[in-house]
N, C-alpha and C positions, 0 to 999 in steps of 0.2 A: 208277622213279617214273612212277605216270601221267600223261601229258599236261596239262597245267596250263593249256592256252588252250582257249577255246569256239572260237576261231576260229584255223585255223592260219597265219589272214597276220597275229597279232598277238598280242602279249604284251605284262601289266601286266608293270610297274615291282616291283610285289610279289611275283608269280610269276618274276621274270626273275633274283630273289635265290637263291629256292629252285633256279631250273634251274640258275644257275650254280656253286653248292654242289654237286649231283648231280651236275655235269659232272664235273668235281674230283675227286671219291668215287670215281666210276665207273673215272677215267684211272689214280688212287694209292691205294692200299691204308691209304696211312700217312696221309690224309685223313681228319680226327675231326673233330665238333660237339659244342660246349657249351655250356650257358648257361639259364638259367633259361625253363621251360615250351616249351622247343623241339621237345619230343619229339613225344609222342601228339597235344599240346595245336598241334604246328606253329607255336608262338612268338604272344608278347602280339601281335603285328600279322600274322599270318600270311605269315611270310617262312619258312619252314622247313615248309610241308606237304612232307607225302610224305617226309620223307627217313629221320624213325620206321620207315615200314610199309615200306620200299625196303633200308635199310642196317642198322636195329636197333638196341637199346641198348648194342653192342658198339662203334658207333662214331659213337653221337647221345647224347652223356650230361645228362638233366636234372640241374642242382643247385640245390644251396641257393643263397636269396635271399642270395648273398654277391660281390660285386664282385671282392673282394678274394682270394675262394676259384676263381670265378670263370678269372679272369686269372694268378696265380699256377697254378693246375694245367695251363694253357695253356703258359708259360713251361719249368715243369720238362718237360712232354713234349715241346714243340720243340726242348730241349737235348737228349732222350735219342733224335730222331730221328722224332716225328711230326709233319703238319704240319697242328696243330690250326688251328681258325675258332672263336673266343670270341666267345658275342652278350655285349653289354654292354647290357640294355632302354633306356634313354636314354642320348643322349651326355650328358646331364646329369651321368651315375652314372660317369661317366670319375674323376670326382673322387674318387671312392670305392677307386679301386684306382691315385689316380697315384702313389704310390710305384713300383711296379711299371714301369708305362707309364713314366714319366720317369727313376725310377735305377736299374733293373736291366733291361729286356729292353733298353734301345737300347744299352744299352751293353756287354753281353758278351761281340759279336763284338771288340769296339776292345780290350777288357779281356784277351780269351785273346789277341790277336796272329793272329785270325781261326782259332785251334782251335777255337772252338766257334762254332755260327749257333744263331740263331731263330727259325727258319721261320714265325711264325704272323701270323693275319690277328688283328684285333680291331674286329669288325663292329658297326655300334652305329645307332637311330634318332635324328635329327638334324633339328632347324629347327624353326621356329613357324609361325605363320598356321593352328594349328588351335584357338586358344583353351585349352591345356594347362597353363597358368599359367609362372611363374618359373621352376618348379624343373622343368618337361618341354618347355619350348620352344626351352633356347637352341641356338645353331650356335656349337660348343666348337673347330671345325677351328684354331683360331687360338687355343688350350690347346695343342694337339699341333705346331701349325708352333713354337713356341717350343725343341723337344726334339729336338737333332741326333741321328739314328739312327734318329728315325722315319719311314717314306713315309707320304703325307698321298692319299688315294684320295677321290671325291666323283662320283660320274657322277651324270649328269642323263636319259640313257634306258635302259629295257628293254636293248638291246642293247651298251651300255657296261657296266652292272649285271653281264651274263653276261660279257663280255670280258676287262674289268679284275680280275673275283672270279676268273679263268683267272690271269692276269698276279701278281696279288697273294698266291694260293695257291702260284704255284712258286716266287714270292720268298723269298731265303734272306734278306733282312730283315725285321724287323718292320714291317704293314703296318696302319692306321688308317685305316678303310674304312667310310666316314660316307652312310648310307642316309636322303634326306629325307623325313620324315614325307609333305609334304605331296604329294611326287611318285608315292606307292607304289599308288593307282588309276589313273595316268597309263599310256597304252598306246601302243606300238610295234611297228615288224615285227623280226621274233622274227632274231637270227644264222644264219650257219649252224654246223653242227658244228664244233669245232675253232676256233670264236672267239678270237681273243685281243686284247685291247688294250692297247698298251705302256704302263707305267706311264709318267709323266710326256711324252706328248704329246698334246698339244689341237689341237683341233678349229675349223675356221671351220667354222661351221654357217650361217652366212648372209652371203655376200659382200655388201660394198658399198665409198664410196669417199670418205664424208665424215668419216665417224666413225669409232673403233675403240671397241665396247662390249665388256668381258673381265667374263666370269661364269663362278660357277661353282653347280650343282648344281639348287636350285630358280628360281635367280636368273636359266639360262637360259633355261626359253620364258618368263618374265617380260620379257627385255630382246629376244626373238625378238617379242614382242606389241609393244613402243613401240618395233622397229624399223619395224614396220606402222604402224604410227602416224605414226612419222614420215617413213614413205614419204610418205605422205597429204599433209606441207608439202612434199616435195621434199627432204628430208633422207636421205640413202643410209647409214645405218649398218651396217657392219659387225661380225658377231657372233662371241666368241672364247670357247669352252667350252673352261677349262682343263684339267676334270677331275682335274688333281691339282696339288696346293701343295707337292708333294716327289716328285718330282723337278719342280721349275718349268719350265715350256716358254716363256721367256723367248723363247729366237728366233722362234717363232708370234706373237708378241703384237710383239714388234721390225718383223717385215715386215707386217705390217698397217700398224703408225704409217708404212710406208714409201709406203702405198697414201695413208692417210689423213691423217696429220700431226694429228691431236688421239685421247684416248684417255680414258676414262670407265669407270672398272671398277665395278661393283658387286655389293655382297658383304652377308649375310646377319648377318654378323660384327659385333658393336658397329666403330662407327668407330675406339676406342678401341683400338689393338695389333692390327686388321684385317688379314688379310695383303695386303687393298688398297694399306697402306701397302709394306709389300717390296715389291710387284711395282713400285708408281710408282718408288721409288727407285732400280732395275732400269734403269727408263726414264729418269731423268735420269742415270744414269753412263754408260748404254751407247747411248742414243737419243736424247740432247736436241738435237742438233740435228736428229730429222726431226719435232719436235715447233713448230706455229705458234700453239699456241693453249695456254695454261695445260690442265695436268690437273684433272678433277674425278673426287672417290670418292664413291659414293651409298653408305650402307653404315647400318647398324641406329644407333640410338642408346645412347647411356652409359645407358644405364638399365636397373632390371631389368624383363625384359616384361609386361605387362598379362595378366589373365586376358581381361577384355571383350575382344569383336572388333574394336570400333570404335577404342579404345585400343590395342590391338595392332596394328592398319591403321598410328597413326598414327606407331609404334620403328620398325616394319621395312621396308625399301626395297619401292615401288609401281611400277607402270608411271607412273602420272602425276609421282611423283618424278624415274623415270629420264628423263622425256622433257623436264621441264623442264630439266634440266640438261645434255642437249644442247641441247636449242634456245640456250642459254645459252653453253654454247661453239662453236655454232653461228653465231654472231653477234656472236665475239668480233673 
């Protein structure tokens, strides 16, 4: 595949999908793409150039506008020993083939007694704040944390994007690999070869020593910006990119409260069944005593999203949301 950056000390977010797919290909033979207009067309969001013109339609297959066709032909070949990557065009359309995702793939290693695996990813675009209405905005990660058997994937840079699609591709489970709409112009410096990042461990991306903020995906340079912010009063927030909701990195987010003793997660997720809420409950069985101040979750609201922008600003968590709510447990 040709070279995907103008510049070689960086890569978007949206080319970091495509390289780390080619990475993949390049390493396993038994590496396959599927999903609708991913081929020639390099996918509705262009996550997928180059991998048509580089690998073929031997093993980049467009299909029908079917979820369900989709995902099911993903499953029979991970049984029969390939290790497909299913786009799924919005996590919206998860709903469209959860039979599949919820009562057959998580569950056929459990079901053979671990004779049979998985292998595939199910890579899909994910989150609002672009004005795409109801039915192409929401963050479904907290659809799939509900379903034992599935890994829950969510990176926030270019260089996680190629890492984790490394980690996720040679997992012999089923992996749910949530790509943010609104990150995928976002640029980074590019890995080096041979990347890999471990499924379920996170990231302090910004030390500090008053606060612990836990984000995950678009939600972290969101809580990186009103850690700035709240540099500005003298408040030292602490920044914790979980990167994945399955396997939970629980101890990263534990020693932090150890540093900081208050913790404020904020998440994309309606508040309503949020995996904000597991991870606090985390914290009060295994952390509450290094905790001095109540927890607070900043997280979407119960409703369904606005088209308008200004409406949409005012579901889904803001800097000016996050910062109130420390300052708030800031001064508890």
């Amino acid at each position: 595949m040709a070279d995907v950056t103008t510049d070689r000390d960086v890569i978007s977010y949206r080319d970091a999908v495509a390289e780390g797919i080619a990475r993949e290909m390049r390493r396993d033979a038994t590496v396959v793409c599927l999903g609708e207009d991913i081929g020639e067309a390099g996918g509705v969001f262009k996550t997928t150039v180059g991998l048509f013109k580089e690998f073929g339609p031997e093993r980049v297959w467009d299909t029908p506008i079917s979820e369900q066709a989709i995902v099911g032909a993903a499953m029979g070949a991970a049984m029969t020993g390939m290790r497909p990557v299913a786009e799924i065009m919005f996590s919206d359309f998860l709903a469209c083939c959860w039979d599949y995702l919820a009562n057959e793939i998580p569950k056929v290693r459990y079901m053979t007694g671990g004779q049979v695996t998985v292998p595939l990813v199910v890579r899909t675009a994910n989150g609002g704040g672009l004005g795409f209405g109801a039915q192409h905005s929401q963050s479904t990660e907290n659809w799939a944390l509900t379903v034992p058997g599935l890994k829950i994937a969510a990176p926030a840079t270019p260089a996680d994007v190629i890492g984790m699609m490394a980690a996720a591709v040679r997992s012999d489970d089923p992996v749910v690999f949530f790509e943010h709409k609104g990150l995928l112009a976002s640029k980074g410096a590019p890995p080096p070869p041979g990347h890999v990042v471990e499924l379920g461990r996170a990231a302090v991306v910004r030390e500090g020593a008053d606060v612990t903020l836990v984000a995950l995906a678009a939600m972290v340079p969101m809580a990186l910006r009103a850690a700035e912010r709240l540099a500005e009063e003298g408040i030292d927030a602490e920044v914790v990119d979980l990167r994945c909701l399955v396997p939970l990195d629980t101890a990263t987010v534990l020693a932090s409260l150890a540093k900081t003793s208050r913790l404020v997660t904020v998440e994309e997720n309606p508040y309503q069944g949020g995996w904000g809420a597991t991870l606090v409950s985390v914290v009060a069985d295994e952390g509450f005593a290094l905790l001095d101040a109540p927890v607070r979750r900043v997280a979407g609201e119960c409703v369904p999203l606005p088209f308008a922008d200004a409406l949409e600003e005012r579901v889904i968590p803001t800097v000016d949301k996050l910062v109130a709510a420390v300052r708030s447990l800031a001064a508890y």
